[in-house]
Each structure stands twice: as C-alpha cells, then as structure tokens.
C-alpha positions as CSV (number, residue, x, y, z in Angstrom):
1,X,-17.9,-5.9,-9.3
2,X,-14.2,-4.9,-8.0
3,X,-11.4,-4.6,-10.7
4,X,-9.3,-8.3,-10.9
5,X,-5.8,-7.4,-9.6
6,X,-4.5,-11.1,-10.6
7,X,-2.3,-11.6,-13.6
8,X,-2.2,-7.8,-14.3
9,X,0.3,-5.6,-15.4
10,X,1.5,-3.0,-12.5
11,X,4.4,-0.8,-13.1
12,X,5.3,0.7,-9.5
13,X,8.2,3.5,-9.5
14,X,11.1,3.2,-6.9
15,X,10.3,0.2,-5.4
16,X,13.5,-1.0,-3.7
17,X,12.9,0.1,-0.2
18,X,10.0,1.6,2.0
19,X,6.4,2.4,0.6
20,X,7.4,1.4,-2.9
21,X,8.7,-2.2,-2.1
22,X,5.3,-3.0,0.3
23,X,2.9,-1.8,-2.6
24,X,5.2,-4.2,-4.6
25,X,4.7,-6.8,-2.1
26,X,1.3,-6.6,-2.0
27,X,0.5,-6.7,-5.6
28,X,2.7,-9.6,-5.8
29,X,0.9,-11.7,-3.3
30,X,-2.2,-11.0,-5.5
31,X,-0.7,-12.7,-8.3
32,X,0.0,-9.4,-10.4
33,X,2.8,-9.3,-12.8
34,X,5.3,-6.6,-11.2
35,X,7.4,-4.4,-13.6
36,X,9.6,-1.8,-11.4
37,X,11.3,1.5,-12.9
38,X,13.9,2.8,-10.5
39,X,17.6,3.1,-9.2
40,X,18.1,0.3,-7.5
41,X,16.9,-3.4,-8.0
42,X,14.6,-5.0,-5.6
43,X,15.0,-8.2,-3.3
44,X,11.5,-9.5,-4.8
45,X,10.8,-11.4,-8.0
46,X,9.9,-8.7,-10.4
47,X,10.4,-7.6,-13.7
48,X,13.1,-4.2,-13.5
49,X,14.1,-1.6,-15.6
50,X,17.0,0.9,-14.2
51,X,15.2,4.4,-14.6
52,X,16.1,7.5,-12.5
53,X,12.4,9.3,-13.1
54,X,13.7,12.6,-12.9
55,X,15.2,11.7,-16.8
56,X,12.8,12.1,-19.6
57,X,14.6,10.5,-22.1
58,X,15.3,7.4,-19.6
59,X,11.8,6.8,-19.0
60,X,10.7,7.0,-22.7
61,X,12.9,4.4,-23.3
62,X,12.3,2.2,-20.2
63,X,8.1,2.3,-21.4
64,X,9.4,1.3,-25.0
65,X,10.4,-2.5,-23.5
66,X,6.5,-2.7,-21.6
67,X,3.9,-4.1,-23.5
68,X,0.9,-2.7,-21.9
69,X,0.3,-1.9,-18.2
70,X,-3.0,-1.7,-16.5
71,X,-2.2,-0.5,-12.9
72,X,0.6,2.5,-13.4
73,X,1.6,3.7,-9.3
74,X,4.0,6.6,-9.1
75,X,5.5,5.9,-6.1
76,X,9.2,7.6,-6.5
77,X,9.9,11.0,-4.3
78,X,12.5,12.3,-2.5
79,X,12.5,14.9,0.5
80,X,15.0,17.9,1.4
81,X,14.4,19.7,4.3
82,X,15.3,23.3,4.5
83,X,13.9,26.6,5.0
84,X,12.9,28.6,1.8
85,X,15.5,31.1,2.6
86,X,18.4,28.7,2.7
87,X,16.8,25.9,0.3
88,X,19.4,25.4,-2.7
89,X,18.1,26.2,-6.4
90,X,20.2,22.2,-7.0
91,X,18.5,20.9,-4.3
92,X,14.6,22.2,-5.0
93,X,15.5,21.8,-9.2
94,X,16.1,17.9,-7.4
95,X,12.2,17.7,-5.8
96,X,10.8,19.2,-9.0
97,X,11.8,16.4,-11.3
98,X,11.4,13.8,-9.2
99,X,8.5,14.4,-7.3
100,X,6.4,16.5,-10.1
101,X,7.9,16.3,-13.2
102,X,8.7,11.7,-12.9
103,X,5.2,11.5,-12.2
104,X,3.9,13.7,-15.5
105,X,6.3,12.0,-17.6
106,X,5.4,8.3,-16.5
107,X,2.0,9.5,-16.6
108,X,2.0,11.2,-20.2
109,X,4.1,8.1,-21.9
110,X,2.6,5.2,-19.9
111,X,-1.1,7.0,-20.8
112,X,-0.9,5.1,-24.5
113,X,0.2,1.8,-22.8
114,X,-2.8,2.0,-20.5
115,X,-5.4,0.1,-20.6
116,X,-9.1,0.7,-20.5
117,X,-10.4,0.5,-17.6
118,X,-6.8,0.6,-16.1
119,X,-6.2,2.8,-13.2
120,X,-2.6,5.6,-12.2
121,X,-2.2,5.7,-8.3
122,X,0.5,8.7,-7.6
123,X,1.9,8.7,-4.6
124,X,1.5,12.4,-2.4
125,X,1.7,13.6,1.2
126,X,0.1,14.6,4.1
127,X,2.6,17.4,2.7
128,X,0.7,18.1,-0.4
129,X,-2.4,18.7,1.8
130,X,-1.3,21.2,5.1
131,X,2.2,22.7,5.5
132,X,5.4,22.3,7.5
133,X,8.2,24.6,8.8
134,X,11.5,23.7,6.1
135,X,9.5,21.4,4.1
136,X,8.0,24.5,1.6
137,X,9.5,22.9,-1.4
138,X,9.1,19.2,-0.6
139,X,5.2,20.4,0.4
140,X,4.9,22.2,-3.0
141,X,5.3,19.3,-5.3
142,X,3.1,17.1,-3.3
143,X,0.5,19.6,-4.0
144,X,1.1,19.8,-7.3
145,X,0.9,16.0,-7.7
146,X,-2.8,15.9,-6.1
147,X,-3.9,18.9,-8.6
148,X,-2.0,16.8,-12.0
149,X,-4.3,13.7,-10.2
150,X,-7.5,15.2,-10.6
151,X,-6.6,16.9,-14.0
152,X,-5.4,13.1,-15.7
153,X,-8.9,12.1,-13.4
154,X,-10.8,14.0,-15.9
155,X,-9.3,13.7,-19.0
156,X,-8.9,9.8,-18.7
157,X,-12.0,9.2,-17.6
158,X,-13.5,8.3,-21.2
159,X,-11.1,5.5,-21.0
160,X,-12.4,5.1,-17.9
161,X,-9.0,4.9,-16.2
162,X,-9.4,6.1,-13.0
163,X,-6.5,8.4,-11.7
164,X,-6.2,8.5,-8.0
165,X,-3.8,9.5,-5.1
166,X,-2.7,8.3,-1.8
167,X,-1.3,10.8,1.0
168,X,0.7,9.0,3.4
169,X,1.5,10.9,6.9
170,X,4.3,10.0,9.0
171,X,4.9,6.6,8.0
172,X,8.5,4.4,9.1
173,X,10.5,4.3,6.5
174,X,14.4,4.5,6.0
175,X,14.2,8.1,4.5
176,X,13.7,9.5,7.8
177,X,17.5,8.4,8.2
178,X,17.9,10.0,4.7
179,X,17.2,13.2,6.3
180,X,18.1,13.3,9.8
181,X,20.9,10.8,9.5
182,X,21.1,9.0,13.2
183,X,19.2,11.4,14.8
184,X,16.1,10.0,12.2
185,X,14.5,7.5,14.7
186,X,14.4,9.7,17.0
187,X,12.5,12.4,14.8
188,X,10.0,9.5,13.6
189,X,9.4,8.8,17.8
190,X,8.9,12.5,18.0
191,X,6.1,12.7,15.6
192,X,4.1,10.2,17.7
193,X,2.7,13.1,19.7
194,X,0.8,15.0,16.8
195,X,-0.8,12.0,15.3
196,X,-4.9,11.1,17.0
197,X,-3.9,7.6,16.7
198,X,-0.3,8.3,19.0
199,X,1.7,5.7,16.4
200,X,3.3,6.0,12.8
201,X,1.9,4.5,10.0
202,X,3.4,1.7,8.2
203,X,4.2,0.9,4.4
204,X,2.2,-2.0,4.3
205,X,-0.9,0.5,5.3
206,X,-0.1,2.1,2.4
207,X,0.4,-0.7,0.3
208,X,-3.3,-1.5,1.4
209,X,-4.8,1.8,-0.1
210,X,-3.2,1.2,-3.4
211,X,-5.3,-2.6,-3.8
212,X,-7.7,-0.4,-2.7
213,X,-8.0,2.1,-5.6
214,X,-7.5,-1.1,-7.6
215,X,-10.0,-2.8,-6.9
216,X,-13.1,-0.1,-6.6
217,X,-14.0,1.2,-10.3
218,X,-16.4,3.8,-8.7
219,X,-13.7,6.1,-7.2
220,X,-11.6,8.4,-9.7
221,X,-9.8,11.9,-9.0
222,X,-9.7,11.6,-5.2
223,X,-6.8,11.8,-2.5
224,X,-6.8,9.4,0.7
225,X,-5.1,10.0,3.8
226,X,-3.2,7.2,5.4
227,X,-2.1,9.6,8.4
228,X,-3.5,8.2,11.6
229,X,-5.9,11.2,11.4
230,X,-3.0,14.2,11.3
231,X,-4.7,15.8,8.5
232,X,-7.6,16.3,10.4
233,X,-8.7,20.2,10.8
C-alpha cells in the first residue's frame, strides 16, 4: 500500500519559482501541509521560513520553528557556467554551499524531525550523471548530491526513510534566463535537438516524480531521470 501524501508535513527548499514551486503545487493539490525554506516567498498558500540554504546557522534555526516533517525535498540549486580554467573560486565556493553543502545540512538537522517511514527527495541533474563543456563545477555537486543520496539511503533505512533523487534534464524554467540573460530562450530551443523525445521537459514532470517517490515505500537510494531520454548511453 502507497505512502498517504494527504495532511503531511512536506518541507520543499526554494520553492518560489520553477521546479520548486510545481513540486509545491503538486503536494498542495494532494492536501499536504506545505512548509517552504528559501529566499523569496511564494504566490501559493504555504507555510514560509526565509532561509538562504547555503547558511548553516540559518537553517538550524529555520528547523527549530517545524514540528516534524515527513516528506523533506531539497530542491534549492543554483548554476554558473564557466570553463574550469576561468571559473571563479566566489563563484564555485557559491555551487558548493548551495547545491551540496544546503542539501547535507537540511538533511543532517531535518533527520531528527523525520519521521518513520518519512522519505528525503534531493533534487540533482542530468548533470550529476554525464558531463558538459563549462558546467564542471555545477556538474560536480550534482554528482555529489546523488552519492550523499545513497549514503543517507543506507543509513536511514532502519527508520525506514527512504532517501531518493530526481535528475531533471533540460527542463523550462526561468534560470535559463539566469544564465544566458535574453539570449536564454533561445539556448532552451537549442537543446531540443539532443533530447530522443525533440522537447524540454517541464516542472510539473518533475513535480510528478517527487509524488512518485512519495507514494512507493519499496524504492530507496535510487536516481530517476526526467530528461526526455538524454541520459541515455
């Protein structure tokens, strides 16, 4: 029997905008009570704390006001895009603590909070799984977020929390604008052409992946690709 998403606690990181605010979405419309940690409050009716992830201290505090949480989804990341050569030591210390080091924390201080039987969705890449030309960084903490998902897998699984991660590919979001400024829809049309299904994804797909490691209590310490089928070899 599938895990009841209904009337459960679900703290989602950075969940203004894009992937975040359609996993938010989603749980919402299955009657979940939302909690959000990020930098900027969302349009929908959930429960927010400020938190910028990359802040220890910030996110310590922010778990102190939250009861108990059964579904924890680490959903906050940011993306630089530069060559290794050029990338900035500010701008890869930036991807570290956000991308790797806001997932360990909200997973080491939400871990007490948990509850049996709960469940941690993080939040990776088709970056964490094959690499990219001025992405080495960005592609480096996604990696190290799938190998911290099957370590938590392991070590939570007495609990029987089940610790699982989502890779999305190319999916239409603002951040492509983030990074290419006007020139970003034109990079997400670009991407068409290397993706078997000849579209980008979107949020709501990924949103969709999230009930689903929610719901099946059988499936613990594995990565899905939402990509169209771009991480295929």
């Amino acid at each position: 029997m599938g895990s009841e998403i209904k009337n459960k606690a679900v703290v989602i990181t950075g969940a203004s905008s894009g992937i975040g605010r359609s996993i938010a979405e989603a749980f919402l419309e299955k009657g979940a009570k939302v909690i959000v940690f990020g930098m900027n409050q969302p349009k929908t009716d959930v429960e927010f704390h400020k938190v910028d992830v990359s802040k220890e201290d910030e996110i310590k505090f922010a778990l102190s006001k939250v009861k108990n949480i059964d579904f924890l989804i680490n959903n906050a990341g940011i993306a630089k895009i530069e060559s290794v050569e050029k990338m900035s030591t500010k701008d890869m210390n930036e991807m570290i603590d956000i991308n790797f080091k806001g997932i360990f924390w909200m997973s080491k201080y939400s871990i007490p909070k948990i509850k049996d039987g709960g469940c941690i969705i993080n939040i990776s890449s088709l970056a964490g799984l094959k690499s990219f030309e001025k992405y080495g960084i960005y592609c480096a903490t996604k990696s190290a977020v799938i190998s911290l998902t099957k370590t938590l897998a392991l070590e939570l699984a007495q609990r029987k929390i089940r610790v699982n991660c989502i890779a999305p590919g190319v999916v239409d979001t603002g951040i492509w604008e983030k990074m290419y400024g006007r020139n970003g829809r034109k990079e997400l049309k670009d991407c068409e052409d290397s993706i078997p299904l000849k579209r980008v994804g979107k949020p709501n797909e990924i949103a969709h992946a999230a009930l689903f490691f929610c719901e099946n209590e059988f499936v613990n310490g594995q990565t899905i690709s939402v990509d169209g089928g771009e991480s295929i070899d």
